[in-house]
RODO-2510 file (C-alpha; in nm, 4 decimals, decimal comma):
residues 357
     n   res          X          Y          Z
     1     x     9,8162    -9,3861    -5,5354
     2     x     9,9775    -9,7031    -5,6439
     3     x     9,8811    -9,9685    -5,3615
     4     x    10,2066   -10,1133    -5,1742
     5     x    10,2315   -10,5214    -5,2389
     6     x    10,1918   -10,5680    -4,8878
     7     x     9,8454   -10,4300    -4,9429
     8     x     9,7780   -10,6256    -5,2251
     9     x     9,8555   -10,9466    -5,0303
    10     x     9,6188   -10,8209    -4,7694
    11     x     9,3237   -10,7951    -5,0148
    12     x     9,4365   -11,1106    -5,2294
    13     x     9,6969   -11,3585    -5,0261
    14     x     9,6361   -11,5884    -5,3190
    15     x     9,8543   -11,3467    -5,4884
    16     x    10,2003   -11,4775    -5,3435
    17     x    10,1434   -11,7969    -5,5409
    18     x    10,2408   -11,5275    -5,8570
    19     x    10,5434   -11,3883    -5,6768
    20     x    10,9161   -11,4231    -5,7225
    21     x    11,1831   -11,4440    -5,4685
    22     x    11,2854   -11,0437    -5,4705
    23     x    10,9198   -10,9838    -5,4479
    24     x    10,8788   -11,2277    -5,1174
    25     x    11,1373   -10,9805    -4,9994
    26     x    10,9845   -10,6798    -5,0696
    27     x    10,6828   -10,8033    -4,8775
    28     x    10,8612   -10,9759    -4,6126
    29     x    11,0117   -10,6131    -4,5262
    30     x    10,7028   -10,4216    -4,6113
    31     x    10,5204   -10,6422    -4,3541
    32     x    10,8244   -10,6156    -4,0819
    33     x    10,8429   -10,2338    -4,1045
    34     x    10,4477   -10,2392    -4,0730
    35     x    10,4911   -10,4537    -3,7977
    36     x    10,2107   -10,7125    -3,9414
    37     x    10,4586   -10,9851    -4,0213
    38     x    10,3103   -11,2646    -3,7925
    39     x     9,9351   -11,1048    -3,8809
    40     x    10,0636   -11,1800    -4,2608
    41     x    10,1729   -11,5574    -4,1510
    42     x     9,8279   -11,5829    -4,0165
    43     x     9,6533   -11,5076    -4,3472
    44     x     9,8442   -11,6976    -4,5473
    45     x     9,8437   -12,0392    -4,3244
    46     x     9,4410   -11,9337    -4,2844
    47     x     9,4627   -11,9344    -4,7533
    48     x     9,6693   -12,2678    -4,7627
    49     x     9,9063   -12,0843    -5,0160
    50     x    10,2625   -12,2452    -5,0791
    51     x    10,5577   -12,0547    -4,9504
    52     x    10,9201   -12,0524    -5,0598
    53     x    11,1559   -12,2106    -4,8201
    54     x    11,3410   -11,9268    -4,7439
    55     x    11,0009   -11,6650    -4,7100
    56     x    10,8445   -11,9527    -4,4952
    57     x    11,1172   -11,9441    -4,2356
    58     x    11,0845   -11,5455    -4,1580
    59     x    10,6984   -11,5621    -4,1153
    60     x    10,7632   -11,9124    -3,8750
    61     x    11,0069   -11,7000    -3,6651
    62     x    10,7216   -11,4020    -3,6607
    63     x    10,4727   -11,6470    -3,5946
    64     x    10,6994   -11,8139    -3,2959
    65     x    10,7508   -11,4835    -3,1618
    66     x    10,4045   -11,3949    -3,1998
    67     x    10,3179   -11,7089    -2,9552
    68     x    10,5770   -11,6167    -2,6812
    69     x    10,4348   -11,2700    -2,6895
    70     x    10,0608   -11,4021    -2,5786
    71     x    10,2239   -11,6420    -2,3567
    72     x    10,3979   -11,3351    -2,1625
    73     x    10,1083   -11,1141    -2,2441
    74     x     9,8597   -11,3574    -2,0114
    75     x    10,1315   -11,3698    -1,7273
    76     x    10,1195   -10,9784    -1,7516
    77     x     9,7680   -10,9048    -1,7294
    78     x     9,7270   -11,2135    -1,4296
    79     x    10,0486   -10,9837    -1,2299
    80     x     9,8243   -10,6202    -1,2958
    81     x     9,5545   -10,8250    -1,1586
    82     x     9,6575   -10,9576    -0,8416
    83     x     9,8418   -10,6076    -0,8242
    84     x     9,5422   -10,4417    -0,8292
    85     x     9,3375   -10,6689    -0,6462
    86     x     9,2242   -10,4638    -0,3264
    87     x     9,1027   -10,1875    -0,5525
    88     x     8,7580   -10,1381    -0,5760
    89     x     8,6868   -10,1448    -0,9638
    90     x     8,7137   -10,3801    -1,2609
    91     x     9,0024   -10,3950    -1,4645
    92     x     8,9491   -10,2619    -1,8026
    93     x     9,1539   -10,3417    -2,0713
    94     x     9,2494   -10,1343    -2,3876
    95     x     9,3755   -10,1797    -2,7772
    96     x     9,5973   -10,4797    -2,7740
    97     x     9,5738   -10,6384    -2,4808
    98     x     9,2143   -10,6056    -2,4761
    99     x     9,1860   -10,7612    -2,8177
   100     x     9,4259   -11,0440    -2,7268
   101     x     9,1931   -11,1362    -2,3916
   102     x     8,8474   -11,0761    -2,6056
   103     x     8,9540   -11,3129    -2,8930
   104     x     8,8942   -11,0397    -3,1557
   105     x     9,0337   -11,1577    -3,5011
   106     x     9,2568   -10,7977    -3,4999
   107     x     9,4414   -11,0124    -3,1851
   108     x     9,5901   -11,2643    -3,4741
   109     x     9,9621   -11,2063    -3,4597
   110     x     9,9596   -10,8669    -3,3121
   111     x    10,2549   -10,7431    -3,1470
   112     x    10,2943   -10,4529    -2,9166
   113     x    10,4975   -10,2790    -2,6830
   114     x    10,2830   -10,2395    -2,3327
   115     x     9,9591   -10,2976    -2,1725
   116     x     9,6735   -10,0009    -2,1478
   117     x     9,4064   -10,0142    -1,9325
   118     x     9,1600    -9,7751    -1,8433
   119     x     9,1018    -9,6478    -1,4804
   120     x     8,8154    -9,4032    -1,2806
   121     x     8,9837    -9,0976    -1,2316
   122     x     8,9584    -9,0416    -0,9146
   123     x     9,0854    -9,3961    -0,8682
   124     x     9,4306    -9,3306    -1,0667
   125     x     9,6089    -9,2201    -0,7451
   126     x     9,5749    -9,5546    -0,5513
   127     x     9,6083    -9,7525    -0,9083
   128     x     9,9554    -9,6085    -0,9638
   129     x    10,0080    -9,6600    -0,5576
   130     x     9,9467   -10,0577    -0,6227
   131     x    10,1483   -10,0560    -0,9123
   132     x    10,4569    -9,8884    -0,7738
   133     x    10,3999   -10,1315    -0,4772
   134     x    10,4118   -10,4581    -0,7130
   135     x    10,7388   -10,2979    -0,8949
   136     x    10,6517   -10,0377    -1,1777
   137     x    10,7986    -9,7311    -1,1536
   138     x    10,7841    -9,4519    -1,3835
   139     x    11,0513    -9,3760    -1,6423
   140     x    10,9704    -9,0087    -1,6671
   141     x    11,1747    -8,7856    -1,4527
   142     x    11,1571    -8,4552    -1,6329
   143     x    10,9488    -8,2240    -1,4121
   144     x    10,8118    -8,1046    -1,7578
   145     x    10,7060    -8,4367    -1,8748
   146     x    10,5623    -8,5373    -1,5208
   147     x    10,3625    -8,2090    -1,5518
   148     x    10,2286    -8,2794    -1,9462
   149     x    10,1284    -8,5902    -1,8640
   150     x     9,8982    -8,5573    -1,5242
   151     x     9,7482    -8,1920    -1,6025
   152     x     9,7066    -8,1783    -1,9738
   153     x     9,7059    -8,5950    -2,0752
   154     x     9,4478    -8,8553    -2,0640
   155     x     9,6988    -9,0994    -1,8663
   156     x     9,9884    -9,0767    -1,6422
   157     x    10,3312    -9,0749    -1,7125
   158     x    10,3994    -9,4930    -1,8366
   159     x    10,5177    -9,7384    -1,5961
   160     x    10,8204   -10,0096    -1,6606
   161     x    10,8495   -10,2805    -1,4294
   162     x    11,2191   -10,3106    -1,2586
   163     x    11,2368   -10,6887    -1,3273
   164     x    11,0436   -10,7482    -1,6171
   165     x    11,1267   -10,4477    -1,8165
   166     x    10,7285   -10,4857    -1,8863
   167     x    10,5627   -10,1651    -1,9502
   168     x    10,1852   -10,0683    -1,8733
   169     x    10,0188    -9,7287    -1,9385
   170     x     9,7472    -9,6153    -1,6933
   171     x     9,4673    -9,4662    -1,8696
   172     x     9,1705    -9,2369    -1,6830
   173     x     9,0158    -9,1336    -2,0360
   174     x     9,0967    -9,2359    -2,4487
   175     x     9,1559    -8,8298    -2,5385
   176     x     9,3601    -8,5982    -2,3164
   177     x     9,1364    -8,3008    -2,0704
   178     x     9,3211    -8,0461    -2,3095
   179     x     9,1332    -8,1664    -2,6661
   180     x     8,7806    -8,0587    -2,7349
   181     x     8,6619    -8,3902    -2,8535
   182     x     8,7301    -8,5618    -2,4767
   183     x     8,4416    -8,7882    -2,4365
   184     x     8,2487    -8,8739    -2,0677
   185     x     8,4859    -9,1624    -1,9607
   186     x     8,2235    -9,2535    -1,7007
   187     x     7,9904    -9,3485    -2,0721
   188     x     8,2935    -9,5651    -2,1533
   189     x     8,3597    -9,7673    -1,8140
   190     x     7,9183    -9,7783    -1,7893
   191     x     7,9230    -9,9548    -2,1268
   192     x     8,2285   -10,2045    -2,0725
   193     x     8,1938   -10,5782    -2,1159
   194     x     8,3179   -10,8935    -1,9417
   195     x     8,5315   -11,1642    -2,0188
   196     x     8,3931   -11,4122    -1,7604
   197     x     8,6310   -11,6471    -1,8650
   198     x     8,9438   -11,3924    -1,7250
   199     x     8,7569   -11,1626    -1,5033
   200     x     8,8833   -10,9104    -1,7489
   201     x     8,6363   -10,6491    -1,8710
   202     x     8,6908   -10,5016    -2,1965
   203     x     8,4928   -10,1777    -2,3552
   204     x     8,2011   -10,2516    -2,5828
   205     x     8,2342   -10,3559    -2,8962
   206     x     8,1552   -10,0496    -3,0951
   207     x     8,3448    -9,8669    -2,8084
   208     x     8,6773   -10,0652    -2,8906
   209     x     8,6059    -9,9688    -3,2604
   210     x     8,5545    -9,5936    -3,1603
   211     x     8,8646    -9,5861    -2,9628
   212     x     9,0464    -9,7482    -3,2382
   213     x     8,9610    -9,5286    -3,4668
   214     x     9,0642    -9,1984    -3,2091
   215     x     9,3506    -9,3278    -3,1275
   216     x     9,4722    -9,3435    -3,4908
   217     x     9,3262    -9,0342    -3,5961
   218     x     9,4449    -8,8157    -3,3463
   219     x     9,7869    -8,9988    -3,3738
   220     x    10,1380    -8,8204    -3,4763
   221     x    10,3544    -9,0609    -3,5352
   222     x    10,2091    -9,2914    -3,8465
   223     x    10,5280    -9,5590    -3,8076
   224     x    10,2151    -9,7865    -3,6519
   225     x     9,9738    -9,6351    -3,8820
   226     x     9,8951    -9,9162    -4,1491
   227     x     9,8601   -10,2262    -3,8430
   228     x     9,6471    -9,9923    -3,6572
   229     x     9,4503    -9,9660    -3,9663
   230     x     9,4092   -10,2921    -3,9718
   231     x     9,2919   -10,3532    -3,6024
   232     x     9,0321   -10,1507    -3,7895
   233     x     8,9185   -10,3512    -4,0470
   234     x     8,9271   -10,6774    -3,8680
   235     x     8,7219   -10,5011    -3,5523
   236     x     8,4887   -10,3627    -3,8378
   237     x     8,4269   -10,7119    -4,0378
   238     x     8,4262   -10,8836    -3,7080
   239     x     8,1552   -10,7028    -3,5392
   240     x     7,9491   -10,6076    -3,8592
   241     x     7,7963   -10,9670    -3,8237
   242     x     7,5738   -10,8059    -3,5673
   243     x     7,2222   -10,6867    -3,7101
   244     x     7,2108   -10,2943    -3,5360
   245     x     7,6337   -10,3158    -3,5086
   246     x     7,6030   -10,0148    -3,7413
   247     x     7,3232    -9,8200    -3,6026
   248     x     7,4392    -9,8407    -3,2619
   249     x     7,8468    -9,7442    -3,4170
   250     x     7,6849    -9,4358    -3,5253
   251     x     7,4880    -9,3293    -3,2136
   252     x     7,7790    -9,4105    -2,9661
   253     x     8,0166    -9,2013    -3,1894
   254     x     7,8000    -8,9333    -3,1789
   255     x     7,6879    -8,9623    -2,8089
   256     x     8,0895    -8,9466    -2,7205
   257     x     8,1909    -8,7152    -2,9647
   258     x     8,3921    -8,9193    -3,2363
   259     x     8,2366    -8,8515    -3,5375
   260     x     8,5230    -8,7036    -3,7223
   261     x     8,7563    -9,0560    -3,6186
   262     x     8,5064    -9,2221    -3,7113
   263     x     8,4307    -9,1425    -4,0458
   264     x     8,8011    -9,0986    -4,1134
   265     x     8,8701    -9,5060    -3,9946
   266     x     8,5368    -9,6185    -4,2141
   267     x     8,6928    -9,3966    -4,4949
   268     x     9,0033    -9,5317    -4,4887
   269     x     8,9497    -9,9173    -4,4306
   270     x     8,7476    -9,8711    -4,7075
   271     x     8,9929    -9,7280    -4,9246
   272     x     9,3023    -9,9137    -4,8169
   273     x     9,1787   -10,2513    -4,7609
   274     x     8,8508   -10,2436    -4,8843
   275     x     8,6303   -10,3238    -4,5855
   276     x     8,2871   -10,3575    -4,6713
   277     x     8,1151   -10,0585    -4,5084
   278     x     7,7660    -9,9865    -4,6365
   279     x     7,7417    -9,6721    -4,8585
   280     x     7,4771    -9,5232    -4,6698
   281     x     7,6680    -9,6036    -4,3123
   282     x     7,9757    -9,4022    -4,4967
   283     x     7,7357    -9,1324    -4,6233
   284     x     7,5602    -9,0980    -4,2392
   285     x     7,8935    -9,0960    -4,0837
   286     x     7,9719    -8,7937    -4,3130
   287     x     7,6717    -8,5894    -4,2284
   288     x     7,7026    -8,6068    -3,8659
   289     x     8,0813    -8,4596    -3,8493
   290     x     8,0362    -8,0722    -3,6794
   291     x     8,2474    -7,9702    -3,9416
   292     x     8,3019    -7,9517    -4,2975
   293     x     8,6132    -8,0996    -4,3895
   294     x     8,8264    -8,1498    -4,6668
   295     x     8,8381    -8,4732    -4,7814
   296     x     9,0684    -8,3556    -5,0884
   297     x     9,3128    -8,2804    -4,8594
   298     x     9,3085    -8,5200    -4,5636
   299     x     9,2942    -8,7992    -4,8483
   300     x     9,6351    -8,6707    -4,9535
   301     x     9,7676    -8,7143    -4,6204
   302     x     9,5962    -9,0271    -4,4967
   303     x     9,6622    -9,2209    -4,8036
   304     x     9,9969    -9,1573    -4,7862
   305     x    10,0864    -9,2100    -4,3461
   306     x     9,8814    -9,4794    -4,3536
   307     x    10,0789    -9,6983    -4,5951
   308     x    10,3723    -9,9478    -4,4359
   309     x    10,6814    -9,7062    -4,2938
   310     x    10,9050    -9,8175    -4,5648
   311     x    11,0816    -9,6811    -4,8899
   312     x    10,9069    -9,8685    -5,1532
   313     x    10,5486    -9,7107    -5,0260
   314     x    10,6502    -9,3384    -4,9701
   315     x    10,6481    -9,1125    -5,2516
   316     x    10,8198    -8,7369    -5,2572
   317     x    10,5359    -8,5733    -5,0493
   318     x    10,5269    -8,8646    -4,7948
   319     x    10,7513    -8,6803    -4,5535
   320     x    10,5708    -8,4318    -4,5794
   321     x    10,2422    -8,5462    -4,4754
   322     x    10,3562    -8,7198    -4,1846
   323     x    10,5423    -8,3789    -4,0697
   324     x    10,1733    -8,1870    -4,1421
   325     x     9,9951    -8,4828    -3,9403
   326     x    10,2269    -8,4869    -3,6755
   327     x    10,1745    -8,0866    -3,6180
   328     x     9,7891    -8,1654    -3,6304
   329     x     9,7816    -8,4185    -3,3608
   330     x     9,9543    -8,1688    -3,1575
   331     x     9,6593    -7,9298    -3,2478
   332     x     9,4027    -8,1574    -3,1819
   333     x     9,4866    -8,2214    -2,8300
   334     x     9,5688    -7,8827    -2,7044
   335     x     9,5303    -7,5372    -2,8168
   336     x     9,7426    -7,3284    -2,9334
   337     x     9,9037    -7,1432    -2,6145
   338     x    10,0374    -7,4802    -2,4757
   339     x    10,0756    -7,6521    -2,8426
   340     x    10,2939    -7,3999    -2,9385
   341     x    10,5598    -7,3835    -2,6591
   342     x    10,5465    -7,7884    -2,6214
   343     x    10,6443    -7,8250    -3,0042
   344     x    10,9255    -7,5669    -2,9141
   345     x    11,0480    -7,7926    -2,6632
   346     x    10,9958    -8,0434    -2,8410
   347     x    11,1996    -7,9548    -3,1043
   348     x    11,5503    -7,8219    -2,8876
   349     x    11,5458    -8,1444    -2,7066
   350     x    11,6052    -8,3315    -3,0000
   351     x    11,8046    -8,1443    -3,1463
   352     x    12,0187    -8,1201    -2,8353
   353     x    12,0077    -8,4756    -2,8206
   354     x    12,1925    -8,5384    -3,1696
   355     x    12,4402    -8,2481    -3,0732
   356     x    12,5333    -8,4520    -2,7723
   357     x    12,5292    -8,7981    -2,9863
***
């Protein structure tokens, strides 16, 4: 498949010095819809490159929003903290947040909607106790949804502040009880890291890789597939400096049972923005999947939902593959006698919901 321009600024950002001004729109919307438009700012102030007036004044106003988001992102986290306080445990941070407060690379002018941290289970019922306490409450009232969420999920139902309209998602494990592929969370919290500097912890580095990678790959909605891609590849280049980063990527995948992620997020970076995996890293990841699978065929899905959410990168089979992915994230995390009835549901809800609209 033809790579996106977005993409090709990724690889090359040199590459904007060639570009017209319908072109610097075409990326400046690419990157928007991908949600990567301060991350793109970032690359390009990091290449020196010259920018056209009018292109320079979007990525400033990404960039400045970018900067407000960290600023409220650090009050957040201190507010969970002194919320949680008189619990017993450390705080463990996840994806974003945890990025943001680790000074990973991926944190560069990422953008997202809520903090996730990760929890002992049998400490979620006093966690969401503090929290309610210090002013979250949850949004989801459907007995249903309350029921889907602490029986079959990996977290509980998400949690918006009443003043802050802040929202935080309590996590006791990265895959829900109902997949196959759940890993020992207890591994997880044993293997988590400090940030002395915030008495933050954060998971491990190839942890934060591995639950990168699940995360995506068990995902059904792509729309933050191509930025969550590229979490990826900055985690990937970013660690990789370490001698045995690979060796012990590898054995932690296969001690908590995410082979199949990650092969599919080495796979990928590779092939979308080149990342520099070593062959025989690629080639070991391969052979220790439990499964044969079809790399044809995921290829023609992948390479297609992982590309920016926008016109100019979807072809006629696009739609497709994001429907076919979607159904397959369902199937991944539960089988088929609660999958099958929740889709149902699923489906007459929204449906119900445009009749009414």
């Amino acid at each position: 498949m033809k790579r996106p321009l977005l993409s090709l600024v990724m690889l090359n950002p040199k590459q904007v010095l060639e570009l017209n001004l319908p072109q610097w729109d075409l990326l400046i919307r690419q990157a928007r819809r991908a949600n990567v438009l301060a991350s793109l700012a970032e690359l390009l102030n990091a290449n020196v490159v010259e920018i056209p007036e009018r292109a320079r004044l979007h990525l400033k106003s990404a960039q400045i929003h970018a900067d407000r988001f960290n600023i409220a992102l650090a009050f957040e986290i201190k507010c969970i903290q002194k919320a949680l306080k008189d619990i017993p445990m450390a705080l463990v941070l996840l994806k974003g947040s945890a990025y943001f407060m680790a000074e990973n690379n991926a944190a560069k002018g990422r953008v997202f909607s809520d903090v996730d941290i990760l929890v002992p289970e049998q400490q979620l019922m006093a966690v969401e106790m503090a929290l309610t306490n210090a002013g979250w409450m949850t949004n989801t009232l459907d007995p249903y949804d309350q029921k889907y969420y602490r029986l079959w999920m990996h977290e509980i139902p998400p949690l918006r502040h009443l003043k802050r309209q802040t929202s935080i998602d309590v996590h006791h494990n990265i895959l829900p009880k109902t997949s196959g592929k759940y890993p020992d969370a207890n591994k997880l919290l044993a293997n988590c890291i400090k940030v002395p500097k915030y008495n933050i912890w954060v998971l491990a580095a190839e942890d934060r890789v591995l639950h990168s990678a699940t995360h995506l790959f068990h995902e059904g909605d792509f729309t933050q597939g191509f930025r969550d891609l590229l979490d990826l590849d900055n985690l990937l280049k970013e660690f990789a400096t370490s001698d045995d980063f690979w060796i012990k990527l590898l054995q932690r995948a296969k001690e908590l049972k995410q082979q199949i992620p990650l092969y599919y997020a080495l796979r990928y970076t590779q092939k979308i923005f080149l990342t520099p995996v070593p062959e025989k890293v690629l080639l070991l990841s391969k052979q220790q999947m439990p499964n044969h699978i079809n790399t044809v065929v995921m290829d023609a899905l992948f390479l297609r939902a992982l590309l920016p959410d926008h016109d100019s990168c979807n072809d006629k089979w696009t739609g497709l593959a994001r429907s076919l992915l979607f159904i397959r994230s369902h199937w991944l995390k539960m089988p088929v006698y609660l999958m099958v009835p929740h889709l149902l549901r699923k489906t007459y809800r929204r449906v119900l919901g445009k009749e009414l609209h």
